[in-house]
C-alpha positions as CSV (number, residue, x, y, z in Angstrom):
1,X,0.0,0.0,0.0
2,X,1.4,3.2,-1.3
3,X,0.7,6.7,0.4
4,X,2.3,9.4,-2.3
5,X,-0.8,11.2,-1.6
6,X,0.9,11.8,1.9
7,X,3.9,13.9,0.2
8,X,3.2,17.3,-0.1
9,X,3.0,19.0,-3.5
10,X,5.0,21.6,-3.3
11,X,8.9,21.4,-3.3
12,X,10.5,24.6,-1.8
13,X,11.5,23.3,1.4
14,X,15.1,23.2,2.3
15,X,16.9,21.6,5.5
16,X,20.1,21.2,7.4
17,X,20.8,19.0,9.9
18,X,22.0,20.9,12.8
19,X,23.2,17.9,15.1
20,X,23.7,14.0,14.4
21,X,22.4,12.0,17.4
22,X,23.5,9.1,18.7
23,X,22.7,6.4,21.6
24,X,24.1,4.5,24.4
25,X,25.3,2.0,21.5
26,X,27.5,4.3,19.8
27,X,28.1,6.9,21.9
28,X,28.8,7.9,25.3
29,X,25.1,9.1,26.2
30,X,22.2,9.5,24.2
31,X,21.4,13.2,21.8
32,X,18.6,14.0,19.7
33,X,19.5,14.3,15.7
34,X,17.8,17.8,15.7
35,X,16.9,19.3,12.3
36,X,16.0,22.7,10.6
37,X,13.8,23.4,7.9
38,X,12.9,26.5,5.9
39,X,9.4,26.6,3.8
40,X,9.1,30.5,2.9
41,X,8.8,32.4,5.7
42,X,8.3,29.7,7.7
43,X,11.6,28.4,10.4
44,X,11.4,24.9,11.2
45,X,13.2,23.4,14.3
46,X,12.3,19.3,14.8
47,X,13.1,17.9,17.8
48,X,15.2,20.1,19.6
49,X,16.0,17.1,22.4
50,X,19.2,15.9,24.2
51,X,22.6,17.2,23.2
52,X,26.2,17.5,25.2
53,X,25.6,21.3,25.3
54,X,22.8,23.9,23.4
55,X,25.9,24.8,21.3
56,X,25.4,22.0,18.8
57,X,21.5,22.8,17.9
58,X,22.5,26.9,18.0
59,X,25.9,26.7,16.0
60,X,24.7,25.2,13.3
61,X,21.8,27.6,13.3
62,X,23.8,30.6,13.8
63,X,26.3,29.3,10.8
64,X,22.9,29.5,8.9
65,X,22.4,33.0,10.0
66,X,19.5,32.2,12.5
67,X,19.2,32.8,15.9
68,X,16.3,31.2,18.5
69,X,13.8,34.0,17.9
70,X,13.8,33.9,14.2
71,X,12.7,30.0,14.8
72,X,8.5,30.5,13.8
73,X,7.8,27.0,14.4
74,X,8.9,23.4,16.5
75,X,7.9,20.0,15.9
76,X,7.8,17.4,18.4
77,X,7.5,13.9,16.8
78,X,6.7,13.0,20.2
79,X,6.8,13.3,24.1
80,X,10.6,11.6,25.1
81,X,12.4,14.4,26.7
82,X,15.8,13.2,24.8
83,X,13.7,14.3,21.8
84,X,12.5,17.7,23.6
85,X,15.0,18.7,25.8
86,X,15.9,21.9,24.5
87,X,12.5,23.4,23.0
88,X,12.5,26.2,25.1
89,X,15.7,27.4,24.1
90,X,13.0,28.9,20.6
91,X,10.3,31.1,22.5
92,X,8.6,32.6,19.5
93,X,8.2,29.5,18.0
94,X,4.5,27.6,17.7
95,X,5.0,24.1,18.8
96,X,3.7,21.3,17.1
97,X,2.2,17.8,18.6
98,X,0.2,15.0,17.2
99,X,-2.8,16.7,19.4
100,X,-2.2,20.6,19.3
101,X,-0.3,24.1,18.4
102,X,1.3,25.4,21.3
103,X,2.6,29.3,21.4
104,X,2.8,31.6,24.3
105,X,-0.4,31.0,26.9
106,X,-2.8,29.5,23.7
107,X,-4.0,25.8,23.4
108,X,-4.9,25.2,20.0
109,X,-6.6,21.6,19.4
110,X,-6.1,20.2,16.3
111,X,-5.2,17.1,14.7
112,X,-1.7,16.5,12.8
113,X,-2.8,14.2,10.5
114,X,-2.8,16.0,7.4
115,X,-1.6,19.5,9.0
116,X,-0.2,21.9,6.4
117,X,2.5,23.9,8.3
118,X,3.6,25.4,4.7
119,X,2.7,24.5,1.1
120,X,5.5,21.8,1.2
121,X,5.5,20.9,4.7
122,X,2.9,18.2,5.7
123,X,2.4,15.9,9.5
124,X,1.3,13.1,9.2
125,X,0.3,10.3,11.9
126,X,2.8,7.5,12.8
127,X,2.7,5.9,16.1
128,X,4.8,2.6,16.7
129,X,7.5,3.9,19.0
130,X,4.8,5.4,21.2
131,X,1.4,6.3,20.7
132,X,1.9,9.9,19.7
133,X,4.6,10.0,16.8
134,X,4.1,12.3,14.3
135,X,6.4,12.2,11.0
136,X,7.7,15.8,9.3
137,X,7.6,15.3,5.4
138,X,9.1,18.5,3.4
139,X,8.8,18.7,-0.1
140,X,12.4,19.5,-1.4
141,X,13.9,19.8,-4.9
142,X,15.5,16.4,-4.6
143,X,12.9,14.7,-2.9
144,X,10.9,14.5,0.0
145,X,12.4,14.3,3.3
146,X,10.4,12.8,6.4
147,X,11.6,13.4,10.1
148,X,10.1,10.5,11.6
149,X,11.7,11.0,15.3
150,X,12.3,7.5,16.7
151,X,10.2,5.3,14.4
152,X,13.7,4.6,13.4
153,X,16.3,5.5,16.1
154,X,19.2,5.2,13.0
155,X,19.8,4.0,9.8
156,X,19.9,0.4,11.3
157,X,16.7,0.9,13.3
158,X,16.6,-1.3,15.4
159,X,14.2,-3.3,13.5
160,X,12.5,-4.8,16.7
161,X,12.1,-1.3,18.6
162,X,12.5,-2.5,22.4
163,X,9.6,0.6,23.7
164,X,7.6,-0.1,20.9
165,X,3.9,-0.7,22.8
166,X,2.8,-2.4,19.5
167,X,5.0,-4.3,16.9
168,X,2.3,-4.3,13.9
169,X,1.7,-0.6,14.4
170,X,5.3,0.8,14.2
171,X,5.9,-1.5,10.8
172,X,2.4,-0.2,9.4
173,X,4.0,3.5,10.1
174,X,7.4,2.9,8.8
175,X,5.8,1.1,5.8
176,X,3.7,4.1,4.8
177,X,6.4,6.6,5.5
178,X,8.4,4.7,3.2
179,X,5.7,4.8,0.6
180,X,6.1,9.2,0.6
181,X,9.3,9.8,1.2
182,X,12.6,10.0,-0.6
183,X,15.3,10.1,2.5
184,X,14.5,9.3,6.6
185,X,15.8,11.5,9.2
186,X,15.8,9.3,12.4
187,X,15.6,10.4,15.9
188,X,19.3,9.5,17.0
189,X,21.3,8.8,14.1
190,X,22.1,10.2,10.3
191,X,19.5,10.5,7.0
192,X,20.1,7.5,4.9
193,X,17.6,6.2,2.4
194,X,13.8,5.7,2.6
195,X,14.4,2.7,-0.2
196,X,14.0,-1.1,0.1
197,X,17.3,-1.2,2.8
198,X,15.5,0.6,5.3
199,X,14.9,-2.0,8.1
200,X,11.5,-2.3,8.8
């Protein structure tokens, strides 16, 4: 079953990848791989979790000529605190759940499957790793890119996800991210391909 109705349309999205995470298995401690991507006027930051110090999510950014307040929006892909660690450090910024927008004092229900943040920037449902996961996908000139937070942790998954509360459910989500996307960003490790040697 293929999803490319899940990709967004448009392709002007552009991205960086401000930090490569990495855990217990091949590093010293666990960080977030936390990303940055641009849609018009819209500032992306996704998840903005653990790292040794804030210097490796605001280097990058500043490299980029950014700095915290010119971030307009945050995506959680879902409620870990190594993947969320940090998202105060962007106080202008709207935060996204699978269940709301968050900005200031204001509480805005509303669900992210389907959510347009931009013309090429689409949420869409994924849970597996825990209920809650939400996947990024940007429309880019090369492709489209989906930030899936810990429905893979890395390139090499794992395949059988130790916190996963339902096996079925986290292959069902990788499977259809698969189907819409062109490269996966995980949670704790580098992009590598969203093609038939993705572990699923």
């Amino acid at each position: 079953m293929t999803h490319h109705d899940d990709a967004p349309t448009a392709r002007t999205a552009t991205y960086t990848i401000l930090t490569t995470g990495y855990t217990l298995s091949t590093g010293p401690g666990v960080a977030a791989t936390v990303s940055y991507v641009r849609d018009g006027d819209r500032h992306v930051i996704v998840d903005p979790g653990m790292v040794a110090s804030r210097d490796r999510i605001l280097g990058p950014l500043a490299e980029l000529g950014l700095g915290p307040d010119d971030i307009t929006d945050v995506v959680l892909s879902h409620h870990h605190p190594d993947n969320t660690m940090n998202v105060g450090l962007f106080g202008r910024a709207r935060v996204h759940d699978h269940k709301a927008i968050y900005e200031n004092d204001q509480w805005t229900d509303r669900d992210a499957e389907g959510h347009e943040l931009a013309p090429s920037l689409r949420l869409i449902r994924t849970p597996g790793h825990s209920p809650e996961d939400i996947t990024l996908l940007a429309g880019t000139d090369t492709g489209v890119v989906a930030f899936v937070g810990d429905l893979w942790w890395r390139p090499n998954g794992p395949v059988e996800d130790p916190v996963a509360p339902d096996r079925t459910v986290l292959k069902d989500s990788r499977l259809r991210v698969l189907g819409a996307a062109d490269v996966i960003v995980p949670g704790h490790g580098p992009a590598f391909p969203a093609d038939d040697t993705a572990p699923i």
